[in-house]
C-alpha positions in Angstrom: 0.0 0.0 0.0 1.2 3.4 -0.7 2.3 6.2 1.8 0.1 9.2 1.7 2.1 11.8 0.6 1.9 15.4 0.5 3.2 18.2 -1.4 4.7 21.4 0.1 4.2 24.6 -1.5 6.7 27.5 -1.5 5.6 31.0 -2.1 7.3 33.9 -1.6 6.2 37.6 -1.8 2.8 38.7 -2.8 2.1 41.4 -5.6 -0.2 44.2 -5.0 -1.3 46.9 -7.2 0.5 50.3 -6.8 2.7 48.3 -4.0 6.6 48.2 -4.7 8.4 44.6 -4.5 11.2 44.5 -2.4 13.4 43.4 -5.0 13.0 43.7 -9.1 16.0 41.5 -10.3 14.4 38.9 -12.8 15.5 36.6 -10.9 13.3 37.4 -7.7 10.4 38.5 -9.8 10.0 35.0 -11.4 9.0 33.9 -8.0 6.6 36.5 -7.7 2.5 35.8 -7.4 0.3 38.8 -8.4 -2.5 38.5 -4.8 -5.0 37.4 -7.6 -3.1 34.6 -8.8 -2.4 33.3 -5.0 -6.3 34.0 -4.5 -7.6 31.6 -7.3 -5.7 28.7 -6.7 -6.6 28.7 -2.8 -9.8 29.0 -4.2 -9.5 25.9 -6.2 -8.1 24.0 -3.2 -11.3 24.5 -1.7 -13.5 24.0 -4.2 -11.8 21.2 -4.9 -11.8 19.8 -1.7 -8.3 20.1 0.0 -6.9 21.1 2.6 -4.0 23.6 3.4 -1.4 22.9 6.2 1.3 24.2 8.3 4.5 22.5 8.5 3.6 20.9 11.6 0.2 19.1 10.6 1.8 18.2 7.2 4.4 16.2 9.1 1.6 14.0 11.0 0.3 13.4 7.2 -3.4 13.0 7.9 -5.6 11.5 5.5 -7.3 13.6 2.4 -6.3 15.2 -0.2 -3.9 17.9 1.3 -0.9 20.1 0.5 1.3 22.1 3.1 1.4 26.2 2.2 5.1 28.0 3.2 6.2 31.2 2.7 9.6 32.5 2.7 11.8 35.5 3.2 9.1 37.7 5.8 8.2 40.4 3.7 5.2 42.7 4.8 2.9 40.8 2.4 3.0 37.9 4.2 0.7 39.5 6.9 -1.6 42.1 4.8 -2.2 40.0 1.5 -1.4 36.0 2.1 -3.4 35.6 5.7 -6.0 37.5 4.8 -6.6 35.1 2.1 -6.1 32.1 3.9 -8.1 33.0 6.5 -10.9 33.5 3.9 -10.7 30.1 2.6 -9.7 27.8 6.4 -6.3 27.6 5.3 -3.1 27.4 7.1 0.6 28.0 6.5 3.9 28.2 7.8 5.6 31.6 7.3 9.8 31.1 7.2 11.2 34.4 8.1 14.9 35.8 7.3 15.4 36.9 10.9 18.0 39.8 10.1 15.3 41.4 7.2 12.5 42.3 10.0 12.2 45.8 10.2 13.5 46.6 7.1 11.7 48.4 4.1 8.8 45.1 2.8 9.5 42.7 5.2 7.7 42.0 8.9 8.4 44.1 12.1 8.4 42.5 14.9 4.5 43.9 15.4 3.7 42.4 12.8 5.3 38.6 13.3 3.6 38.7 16.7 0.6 39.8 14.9 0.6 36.9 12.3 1.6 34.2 15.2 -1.4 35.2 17.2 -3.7 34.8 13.6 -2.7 31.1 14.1 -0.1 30.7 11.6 2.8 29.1 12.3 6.1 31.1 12.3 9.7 29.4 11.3 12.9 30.1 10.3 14.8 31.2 6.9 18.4 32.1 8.3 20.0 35.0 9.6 20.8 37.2 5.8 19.7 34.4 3.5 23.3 33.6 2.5 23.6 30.4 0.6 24.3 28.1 3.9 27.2 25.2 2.4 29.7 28.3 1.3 29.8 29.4 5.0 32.4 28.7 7.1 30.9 27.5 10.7 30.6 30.1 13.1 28.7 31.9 10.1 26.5 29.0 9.6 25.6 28.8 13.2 24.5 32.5 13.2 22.7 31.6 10.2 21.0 29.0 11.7 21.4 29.2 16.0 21.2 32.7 16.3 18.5 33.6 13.9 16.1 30.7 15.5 16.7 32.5 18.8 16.0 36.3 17.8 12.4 34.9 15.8 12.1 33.5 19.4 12.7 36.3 21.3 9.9 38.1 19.0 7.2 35.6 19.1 7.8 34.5 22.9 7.7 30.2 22.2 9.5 27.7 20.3 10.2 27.8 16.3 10.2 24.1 15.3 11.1 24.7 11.5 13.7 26.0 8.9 13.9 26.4 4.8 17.2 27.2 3.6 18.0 29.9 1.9 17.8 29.2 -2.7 16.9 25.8 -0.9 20.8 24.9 -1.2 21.8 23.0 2.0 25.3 20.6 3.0 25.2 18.0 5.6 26.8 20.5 8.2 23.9 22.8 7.3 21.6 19.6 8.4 23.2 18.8 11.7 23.7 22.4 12.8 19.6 22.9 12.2 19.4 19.6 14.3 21.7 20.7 17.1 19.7 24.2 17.2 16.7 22.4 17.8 14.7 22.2 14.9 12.1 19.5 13.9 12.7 20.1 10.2 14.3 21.5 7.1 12.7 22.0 3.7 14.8 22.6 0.8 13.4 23.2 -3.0 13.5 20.1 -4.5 11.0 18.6 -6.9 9.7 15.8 -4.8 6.2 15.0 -2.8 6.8 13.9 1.2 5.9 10.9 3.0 6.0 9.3 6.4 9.1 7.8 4.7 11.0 10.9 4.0 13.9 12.3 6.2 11.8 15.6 8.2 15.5 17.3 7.9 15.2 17.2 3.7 11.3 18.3 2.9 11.5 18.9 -0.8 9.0 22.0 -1.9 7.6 23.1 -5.2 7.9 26.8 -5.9 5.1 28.7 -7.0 6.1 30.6 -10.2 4.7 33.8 -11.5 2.3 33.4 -14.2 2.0 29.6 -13.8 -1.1 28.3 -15.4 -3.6 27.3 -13.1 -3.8 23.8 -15.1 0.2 23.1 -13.5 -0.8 24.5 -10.2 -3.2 21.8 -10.0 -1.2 19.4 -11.8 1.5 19.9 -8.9 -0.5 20.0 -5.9 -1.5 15.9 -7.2 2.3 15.4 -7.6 2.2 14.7 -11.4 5.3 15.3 -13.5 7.6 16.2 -10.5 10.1 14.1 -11.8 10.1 16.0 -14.7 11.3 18.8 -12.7 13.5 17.2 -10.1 15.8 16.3 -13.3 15.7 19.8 -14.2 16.8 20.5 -10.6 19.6 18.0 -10.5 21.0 19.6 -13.7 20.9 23.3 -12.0 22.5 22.1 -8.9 25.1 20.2 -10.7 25.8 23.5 -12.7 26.1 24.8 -9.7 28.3 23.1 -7.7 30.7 23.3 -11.4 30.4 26.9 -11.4 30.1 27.7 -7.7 27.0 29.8 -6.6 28.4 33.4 -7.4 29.1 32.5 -10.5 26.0 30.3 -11.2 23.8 33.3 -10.2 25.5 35.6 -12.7 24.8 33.4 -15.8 21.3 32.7 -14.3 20.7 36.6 -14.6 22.3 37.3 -17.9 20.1 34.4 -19.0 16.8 35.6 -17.6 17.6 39.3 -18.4 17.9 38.3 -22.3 14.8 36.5 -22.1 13.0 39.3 -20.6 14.1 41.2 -23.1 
C-alpha cells in the first residue's frame, strides 16, 4: 500500500497593485505571485476539496487530499495579502522568516510577526541574511541557523520548530547544525512529494512561479510530472556546484535578463 504523501508549497512575496516589491532582479520576480493569482488557486483547493497545512500538521500526514502552504523570506505581504486570504478560505501556512530582514523596508516588524503568530499561523525560520548556507564557514553558519532561531524566538515568545534554507541549497553540516539548534525540520526546494518515509530534515518543496497556469498548479498539488522537474533540478545544482554559486547566479541573470528582453 502506498504512503500518503503530500506536497509542500513554496511561495514567496505577494504582488499588489501600486505596491513596490522589495526586490525587481528577474531573478526574484520570477518567484513572484500577483495577490489574484495566490487567490484563485486557494480558491481551487477549496472547491476542490483540499486542505491547506502548516509544517507541523503536514508532518503528521493526515488522511485527504492535502498540500502544506510555506512562505519565505518575511516580507510585509505575508501578513496584509497572504493571511488574509487564507483566512478566507480555512487555510493554514507556515511563514519562514529571514530573521536579520524584519524591520527593514517590505519585510515584517516584529509587530507584525507577533501579529501573524497570534492569527494562528505558524512562524519558522529562513536564516539570519539568507546567504547560501554550504559556502559558510561554521561560526557563520551557526548565526545563520542558531542565532536567527533565537531572535524569531525572542519576537514571538515560544519555540520555532522549523527552517527552509536559503535558494533551498543545503550541505550535511547545514543539516546537523539545524538539528543541534533544535529544529524539527528543514525543507529545501526540491522537486519531490513527502511521505511518512522521507527524512523531516530534507522536505523537498515546489515553488510557486509567477504566471503559472492554473492547469500546472493543480497538476503539482497531485504530484504529477515532478520528476520531470527534479531532473531539471539535479541539472541546475550540478551546474552549480561546477560553477560555484556566485558565478552560477551571474549566468542565471544574464540568462533571464535576455529572455525578458
Amino acid at each position: 500500500m502506498a504512503l500518503p504523501s503530500i506536497v509542500f508549497l513554496m511561495y514567496h512575496e505577494l504582488e499588489l497593485a501600486g505596491r513596490k516589491l522589495c526586490q525587481s532582479d528577474p531573478g526574484y520576480v520570477r518567484y513572484i505571485l500577483p495577490v489574484e493569482a495566490f487567490r484563485e488557486q486557494m480558491d481551487w483547493l477549496k472547491q476542490s476539496g483540499w486542505g491547506g497545512l502548516n509544517v507541523t500538521e503536514a508532518l503528521r500526514y493526515p488522511a485527504g487530499r492535502n498540500v502544506c502552504i510555506t512562505f519565505d523570506d518575511g516580507c510585509e505581504t505575508d501578513l496584509i495579502a497572504a493571511a488574509p486570504v487564507l483566512r478566507e478560505f480555512g487555510f493554514n501556512a507556515t511563514f519562514y522568516l529571514t530573521a536579520g530582514f524584519l524591520g527593514t523596508p517590505g519585510f515584517l516588524n516584529a509587530h507584525q510577526v507577533r501579529e501573524l503568530d497570534a492569527q494562528g499561523f505558524e512562524i519558522g525560520c529562513h536564516s539570519m541574511t539568507h546567504p547560501y548556507l554550504p559556502d559558510l564557514p561554521d561560526q557563520e553558519l551557526k548565526r545563520e541557523i542558531v542565532d536567527a532561531k533565537l531572535q524569531i524566538e525572542n519576537i514571538v515568545g515560544h519555540r520555532i520548530d522549523h527552517f527552509s534554507c536559503p535558494g533551498g541549497r543545503y550541505d550535511q553540516r547545514t543539516l546537523k547544525m539545524a538539528q543541534q539548534a533544535g529544529f524539527v525540520s528543514v525543507a529545501n526546494s526540491e522537486f519531490y512529494a513527502n511521505c511518512p518515509a522521507t527524512s523531516p530534515y530534507e522536505l523537498g518543496r515546489i515553488a510557486m512561479l509567477r504566471d503559472l497556469p492554473i492547469e500546472k498548479f493543480t497538476a503539482a498539488c497531485q504530484g504529477q510530472g515532478l520528476w520531470k522537474k527534479r531532473l531539471e533540478y539535479q541539472a541546475r545544482r550540478g551546474a552549480q556546484n561546477v560553477l560555484g554559486n556566485h558565478a552560477y547566479d551571474q549566468l542565471r541573470a544574464v540568462l533571464l535578463g535576455r529572455h525578458r528582453g
